[in-house]
KOLBAFI-290916 format. One line per field, with one value per residue (C-alpha): residue in one letter; z, x, y. Coordinates in Angstrom, 3 decimals. Each point is the difference from the previous one (the first is absolute). Layout:
REM residues N
residu (a:...)
pz (Z:...)
px (X:...)
py (Y:...)
REM end
This chain:
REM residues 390
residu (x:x:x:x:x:x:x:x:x:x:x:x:x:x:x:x:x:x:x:x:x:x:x:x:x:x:x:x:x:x:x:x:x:x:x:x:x:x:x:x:x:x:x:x:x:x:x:x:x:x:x:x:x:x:x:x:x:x:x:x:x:x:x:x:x:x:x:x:x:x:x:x:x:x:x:x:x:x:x:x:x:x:x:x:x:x:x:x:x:x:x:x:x:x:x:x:x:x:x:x:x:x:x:x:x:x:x:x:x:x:x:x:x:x:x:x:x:x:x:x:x:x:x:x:x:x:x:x:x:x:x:x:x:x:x:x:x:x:x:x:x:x:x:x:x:x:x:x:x:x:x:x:x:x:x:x:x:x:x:x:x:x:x:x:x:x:x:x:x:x:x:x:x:x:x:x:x:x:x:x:x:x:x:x:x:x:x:x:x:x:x:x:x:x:x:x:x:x:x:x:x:x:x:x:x:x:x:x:x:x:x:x:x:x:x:x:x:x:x:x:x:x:x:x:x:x:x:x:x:x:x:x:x:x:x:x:x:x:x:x:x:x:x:x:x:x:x:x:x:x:x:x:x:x:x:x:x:x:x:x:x:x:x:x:x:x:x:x:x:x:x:x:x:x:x:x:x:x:x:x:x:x:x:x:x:x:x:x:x:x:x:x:x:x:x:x:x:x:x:x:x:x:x:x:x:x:x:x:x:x:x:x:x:x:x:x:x:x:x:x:x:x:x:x:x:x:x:x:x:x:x:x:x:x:x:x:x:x:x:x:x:x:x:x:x:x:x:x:x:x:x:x:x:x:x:x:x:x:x:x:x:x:x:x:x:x:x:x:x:x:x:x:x:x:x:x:x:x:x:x:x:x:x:x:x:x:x:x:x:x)
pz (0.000:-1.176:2.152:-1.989:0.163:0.995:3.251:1.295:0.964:2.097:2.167:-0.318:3.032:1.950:-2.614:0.400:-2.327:-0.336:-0.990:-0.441:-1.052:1.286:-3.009:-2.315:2.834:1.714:3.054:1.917:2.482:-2.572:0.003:0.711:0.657:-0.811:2.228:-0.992:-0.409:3.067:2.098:-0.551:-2.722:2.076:-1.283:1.455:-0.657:0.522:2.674:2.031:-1.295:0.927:-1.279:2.225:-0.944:-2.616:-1.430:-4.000:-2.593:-3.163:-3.083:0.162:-1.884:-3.429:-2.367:-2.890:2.856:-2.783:-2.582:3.047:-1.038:2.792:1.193:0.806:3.823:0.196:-1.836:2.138:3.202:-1.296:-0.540:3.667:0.292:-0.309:-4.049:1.363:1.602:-2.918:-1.440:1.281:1.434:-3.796:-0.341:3.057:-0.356:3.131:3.701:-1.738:2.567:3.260:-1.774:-0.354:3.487:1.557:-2.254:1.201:3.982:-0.153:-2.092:0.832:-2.178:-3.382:0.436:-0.210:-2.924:-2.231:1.147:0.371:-1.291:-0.181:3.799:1.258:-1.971:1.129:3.899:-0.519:1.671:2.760:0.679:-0.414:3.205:1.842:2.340:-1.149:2.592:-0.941:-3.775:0.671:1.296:-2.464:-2.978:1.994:0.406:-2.196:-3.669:1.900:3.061:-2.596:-2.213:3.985:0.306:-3.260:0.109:3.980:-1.017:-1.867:-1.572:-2.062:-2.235:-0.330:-0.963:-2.531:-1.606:-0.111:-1.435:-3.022:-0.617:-2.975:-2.320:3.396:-0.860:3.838:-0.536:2.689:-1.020:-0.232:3.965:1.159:-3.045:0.575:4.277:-0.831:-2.343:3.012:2.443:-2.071:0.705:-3.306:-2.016:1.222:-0.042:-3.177:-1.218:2.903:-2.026:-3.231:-1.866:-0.331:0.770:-2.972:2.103:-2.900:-0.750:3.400:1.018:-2.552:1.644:3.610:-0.218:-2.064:2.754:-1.320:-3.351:1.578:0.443:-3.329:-0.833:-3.410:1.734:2.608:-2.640:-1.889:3.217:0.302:-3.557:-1.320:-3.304:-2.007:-0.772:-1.248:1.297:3.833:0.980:3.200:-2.200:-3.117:1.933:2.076:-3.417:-0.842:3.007:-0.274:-4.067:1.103:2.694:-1.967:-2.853:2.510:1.852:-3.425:-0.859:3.131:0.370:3.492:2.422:-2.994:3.154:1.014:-3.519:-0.296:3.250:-0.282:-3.494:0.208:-2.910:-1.010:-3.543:1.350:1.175:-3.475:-1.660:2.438:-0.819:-3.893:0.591:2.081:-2.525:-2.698:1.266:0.972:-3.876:-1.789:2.172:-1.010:-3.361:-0.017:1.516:-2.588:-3.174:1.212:0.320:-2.698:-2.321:-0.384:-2.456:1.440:-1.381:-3.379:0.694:-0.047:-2.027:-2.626:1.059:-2.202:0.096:3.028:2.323:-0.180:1.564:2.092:-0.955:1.787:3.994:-0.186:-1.595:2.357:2.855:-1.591:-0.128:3.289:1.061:-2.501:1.271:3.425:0.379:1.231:-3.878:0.170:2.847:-2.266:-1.843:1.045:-0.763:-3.942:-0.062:1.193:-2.562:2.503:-0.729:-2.677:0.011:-2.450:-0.138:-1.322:-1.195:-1.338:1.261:2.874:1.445:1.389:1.401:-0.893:1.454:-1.414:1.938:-2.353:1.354:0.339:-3.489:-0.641:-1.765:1.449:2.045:1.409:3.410:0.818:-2.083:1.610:-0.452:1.584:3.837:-0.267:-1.138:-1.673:-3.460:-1.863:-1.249:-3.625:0.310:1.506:-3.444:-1.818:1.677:-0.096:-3.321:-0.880:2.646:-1.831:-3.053:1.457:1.770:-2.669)
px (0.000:1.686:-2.371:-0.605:2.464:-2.781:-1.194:4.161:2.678:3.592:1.490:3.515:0.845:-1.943:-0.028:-3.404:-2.729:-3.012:-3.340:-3.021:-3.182:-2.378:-1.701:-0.120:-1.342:-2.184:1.675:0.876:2.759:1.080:3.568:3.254:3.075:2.935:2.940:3.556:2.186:1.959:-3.091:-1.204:-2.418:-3.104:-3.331:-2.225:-3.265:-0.872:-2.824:-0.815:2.535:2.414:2.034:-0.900:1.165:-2.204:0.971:-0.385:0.915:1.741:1.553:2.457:3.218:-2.374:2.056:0.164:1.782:2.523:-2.451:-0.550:1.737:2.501:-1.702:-3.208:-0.837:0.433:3.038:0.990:-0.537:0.863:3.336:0.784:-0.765:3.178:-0.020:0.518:-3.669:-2.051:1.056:-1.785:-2.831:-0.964:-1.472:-2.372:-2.913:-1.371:1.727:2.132:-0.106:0.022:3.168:1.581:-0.615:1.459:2.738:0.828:-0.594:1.469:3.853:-0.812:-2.600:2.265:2.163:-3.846:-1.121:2.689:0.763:-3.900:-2.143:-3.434:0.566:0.369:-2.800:-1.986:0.350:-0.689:-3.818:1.825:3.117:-1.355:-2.186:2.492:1.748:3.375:2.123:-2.379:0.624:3.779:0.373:-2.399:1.865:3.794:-1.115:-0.370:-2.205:-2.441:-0.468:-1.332:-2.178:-1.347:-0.927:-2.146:-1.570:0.138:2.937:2.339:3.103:2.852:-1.606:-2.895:2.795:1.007:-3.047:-0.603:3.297:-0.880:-3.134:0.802:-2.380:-1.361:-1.800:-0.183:-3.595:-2.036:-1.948:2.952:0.756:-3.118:0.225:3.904:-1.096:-2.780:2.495:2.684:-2.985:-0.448:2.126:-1.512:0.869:3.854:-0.267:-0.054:2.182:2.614:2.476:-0.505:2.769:-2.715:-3.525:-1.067:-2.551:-1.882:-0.526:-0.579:-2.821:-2.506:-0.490:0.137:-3.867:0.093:2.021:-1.437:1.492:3.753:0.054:0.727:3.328:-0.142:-1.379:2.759:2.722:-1.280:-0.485:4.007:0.850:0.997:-2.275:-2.203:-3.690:-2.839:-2.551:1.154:-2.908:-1.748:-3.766:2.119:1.650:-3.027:-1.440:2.805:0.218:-4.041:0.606:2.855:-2.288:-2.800:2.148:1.676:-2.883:-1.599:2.733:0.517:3.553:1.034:1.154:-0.887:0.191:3.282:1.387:-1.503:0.945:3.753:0.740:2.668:-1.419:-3.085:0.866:0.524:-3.671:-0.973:1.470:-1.273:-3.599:0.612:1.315:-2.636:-2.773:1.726:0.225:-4.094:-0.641:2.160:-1.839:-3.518:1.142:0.621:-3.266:-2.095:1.769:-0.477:-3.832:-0.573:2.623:3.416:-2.676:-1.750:-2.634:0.421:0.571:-2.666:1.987:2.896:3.763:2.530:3.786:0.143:-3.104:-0.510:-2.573:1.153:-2.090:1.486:-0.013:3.782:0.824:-2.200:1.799:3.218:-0.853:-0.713:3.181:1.710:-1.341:-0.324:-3.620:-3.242:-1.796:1.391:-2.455:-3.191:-0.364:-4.002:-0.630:1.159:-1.558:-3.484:0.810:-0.066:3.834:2.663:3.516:2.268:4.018:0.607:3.628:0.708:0.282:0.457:0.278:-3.359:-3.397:-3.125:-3.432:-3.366:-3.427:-3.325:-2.658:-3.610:-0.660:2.815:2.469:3.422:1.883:3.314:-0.354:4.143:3.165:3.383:3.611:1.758:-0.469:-3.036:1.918:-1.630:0.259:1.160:-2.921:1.435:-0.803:-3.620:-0.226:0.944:-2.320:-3.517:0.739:-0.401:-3.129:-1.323:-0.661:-2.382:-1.822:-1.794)
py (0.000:3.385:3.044:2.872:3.034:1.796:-1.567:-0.524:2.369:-0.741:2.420:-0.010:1.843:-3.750:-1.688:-0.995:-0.918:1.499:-1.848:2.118:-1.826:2.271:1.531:-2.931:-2.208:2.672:-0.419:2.371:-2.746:-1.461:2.017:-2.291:0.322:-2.880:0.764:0.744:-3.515:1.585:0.634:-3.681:0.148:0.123:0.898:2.967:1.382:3.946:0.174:2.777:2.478:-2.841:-2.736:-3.714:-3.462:-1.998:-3.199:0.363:-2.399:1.586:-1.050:2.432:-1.005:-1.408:-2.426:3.193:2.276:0.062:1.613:3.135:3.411:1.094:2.320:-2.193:0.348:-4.006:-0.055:2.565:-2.423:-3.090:1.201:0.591:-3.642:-2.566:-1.491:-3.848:0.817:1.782:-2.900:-2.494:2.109:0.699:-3.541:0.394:1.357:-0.130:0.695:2.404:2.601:-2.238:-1.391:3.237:0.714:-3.363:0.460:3.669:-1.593:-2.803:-0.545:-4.323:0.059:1.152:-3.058:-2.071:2.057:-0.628:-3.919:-0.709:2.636:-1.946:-1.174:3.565:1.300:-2.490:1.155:3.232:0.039:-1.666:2.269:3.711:-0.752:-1.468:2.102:1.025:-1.924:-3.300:0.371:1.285:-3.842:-1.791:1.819:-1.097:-3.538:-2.650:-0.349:-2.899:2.589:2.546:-2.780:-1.152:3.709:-0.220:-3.608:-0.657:-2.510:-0.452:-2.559:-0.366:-2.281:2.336:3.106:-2.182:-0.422:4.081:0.139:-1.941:2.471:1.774:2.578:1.456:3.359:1.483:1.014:0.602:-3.219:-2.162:0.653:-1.624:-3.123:-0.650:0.115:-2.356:-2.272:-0.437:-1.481:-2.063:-3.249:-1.887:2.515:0.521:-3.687:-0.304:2.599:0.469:-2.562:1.826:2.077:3.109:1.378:2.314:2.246:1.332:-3.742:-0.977:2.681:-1.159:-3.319:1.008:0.176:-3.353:-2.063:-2.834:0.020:0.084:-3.423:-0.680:0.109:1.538:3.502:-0.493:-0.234:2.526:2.649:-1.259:1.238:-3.201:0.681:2.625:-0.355:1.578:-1.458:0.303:1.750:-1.624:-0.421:-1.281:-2.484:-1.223:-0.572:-2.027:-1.782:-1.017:-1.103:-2.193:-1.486:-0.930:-1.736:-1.969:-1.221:-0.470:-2.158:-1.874:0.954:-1.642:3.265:3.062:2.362:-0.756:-0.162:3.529:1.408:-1.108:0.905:2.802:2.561:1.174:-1.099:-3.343:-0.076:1.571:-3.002:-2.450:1.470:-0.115:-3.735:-1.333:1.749:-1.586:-3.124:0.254:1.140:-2.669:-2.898:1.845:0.300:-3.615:-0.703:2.253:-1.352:-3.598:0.850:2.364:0.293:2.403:2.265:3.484:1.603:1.993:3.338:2.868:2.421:-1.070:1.173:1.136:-0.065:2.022:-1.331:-3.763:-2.044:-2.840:-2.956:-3.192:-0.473:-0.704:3.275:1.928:-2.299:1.261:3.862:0.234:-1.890:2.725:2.745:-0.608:0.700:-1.824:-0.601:-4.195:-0.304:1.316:-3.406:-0.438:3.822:-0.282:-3.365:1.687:2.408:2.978:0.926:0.085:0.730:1.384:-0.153:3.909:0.123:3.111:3.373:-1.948:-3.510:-0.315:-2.086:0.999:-1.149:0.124:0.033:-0.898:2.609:0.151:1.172:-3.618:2.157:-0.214:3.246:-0.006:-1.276:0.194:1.112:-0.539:-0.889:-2.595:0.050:2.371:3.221:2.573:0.245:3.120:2.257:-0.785:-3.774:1.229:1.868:-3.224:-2.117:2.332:0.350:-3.430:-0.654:3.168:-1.875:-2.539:2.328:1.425)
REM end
């Protein structure tokens, strides 16, 4: 947060800085005042034609200080403030202030910021209402003594674990999440061994706690691979498909074999293997009964859209392209679907649906693994449904 020129000013004789919020908020105590770095950065509010003590939370030193003229108030302030410090307080957003003040109190507490950063600003509630002898000795003591002042307890094995937290944003948010993440023994169970914690990763499933017992999201929340679909509803969606195919298919333990495969790809290709598997033993089933032969199509193809008219090439397409039309045998049988292989502008699957009036409309048109096609290949494809339509 950069404050407007407008509502800031430093005195250079104090070297204080000067907040003044009144007009834009319409508040007439809402004037602050931020301490020198000598004077130990505290916070005041003017109240009664008098400056008193009030605890305020300020981004203060914002990540673009660089992009600040000189002669900006904040620049101006900041630059009373040792470099080794601006340089890590950028990254905070919150607790900026309260930092700045322990900092200016208490010299300990530099030697924390710049071996341990995330562990100091994560005692901040904690040490700016201590009294200054109690924090002097907190801040001299040892890393598990400060952790025990923030969680009621503390170990080494649990510092090692918030060591390996990496991405941290030091929002207010994340204070209360990470807090909530450290009580937790199953969750620094499972990752107190690992190499990293991506945070960024790690906060989207602390509300899905259920889904990090799968050791795909765990390896992926270590950084051990990339994915797109890493979301927490994309992968319960995967998780559920996988499921159902294995209990469809009888395979002995399918909940195990999901929960310990180590990527989400894996689990992606255990899916497209078990479906496959299902498809090629109904595709056996329907030709024995009724024949490899389809229907013949509604509407003629043409070098770029061609209708698949056997079971076993429809079986094959959706082994191809990684999508669900292999399982929609009894559908094109009943003559309520069709499917055409599109080639050209793009690789593609396209799906029919016969309507009330029994003419056919595009139901579903997709590239392999359900992508969206290019609005080009759209073009391509309504053109030739156009023709029939008439």
């Amino acid at each position: 947060m950069i404050i407007n020129q407008k509502l800031c000013s430093f005195d250079k004789n104090t070297g204080s800085l000067f907040l003044d919020f009144r007009e834009c908020l319409g508040d007439q105590d809402s004037f602050f005042k931020l301490n020198s770095w000598k004077s130990g950065c505290k916070t005041l509010r003017y109240e009664k034609h008098k400056w008193v003590d009030y605890p305020l939370d300020l981004q203060i030193i914002p990540n673009e200080l660089n992009k600040l003229e000189n002669n900006h108030p904040i620049a101006q302030f900041v630059s009373n403030i040792p470099t080794s410090y601006v340089n890590v307080l950028s990254n905070f957003s919150a607790y900026q202030t309260s930092l700045l003040n322990i900092l200016s109190r208490y010299p300990h507490s530099a030697d924390i910021l710049t071996d341990f950063p995330l562990l100091l600003w994560l005692s901040v509630p904690e040490l700016i209402t201590l009294h200054e002898q109690k924090a002097i000795e907190i801040l001299r003591g040892s890393y598990t003594e400060l952790l025990r002042l923030v969680l009621g307890y503390g170990s080494k094995s649990l510092l090692k674990t918030l060591r390996k937290i990496n991405e941290f944003q030091y929002e207010q948010a994340d204070h209360s999440l990470l807090c909530q993440v450290l009580t937790n023994n199953k969750i620094v169970d499972m990752f107190r061994h690992k190499d990293q914690i991506v945070w960024t990763r790690l906060k989207l499933y602390i509300r899905e706690q259920k889904l990090l017992k799968y050791k795909s999201i765990q390896n992926w929340i270590c950084g051990y691979f990339e994915c797109n679909n890493s979301d927490t509803r994309s992968f319960k969606k995967l998780i559920h498909k996988a499921a159902i195919s294995g209990r469809a298919m009888n395979i002995a333990g399918y909940e195990r074999i999901i929960m310990q495969s180590q990527t989400i790809q894996h689990v992606e290709r255990l899916l497209e293997r078990w479906r496959n598997r299902d498809n090629n033993d109904k595709s056996k089933f329907l030709i024995e009964k009724y024949g490899d032969m389809l229907q013949e199509p509604p509407y003629p193809g043409n070098i770029n859209i061609i209708p698949i008219q056997t079971i076993s090439l429809l079986t094959d397409e959706g082994r191809r392209m990684e999508n669900c039309v292999g399982g929609l045998y009894y559908h094109i049988l009943n003559g309520i679907y069709y499917v055409y292989r599109v080639i050209y502008p793009q690789r593609a699957t396209l799906l029919l649906e016969k309507d009330e009036s029994g003419k056919y409309a595009i139901r579903q048109f997709k590239l392999a693994r359900n992508a969206d096609p290019s609005q080009e290949s759209w073009r391509v494809v309504k053109e030739w449904i156009s023709q029939f339509e008439m």
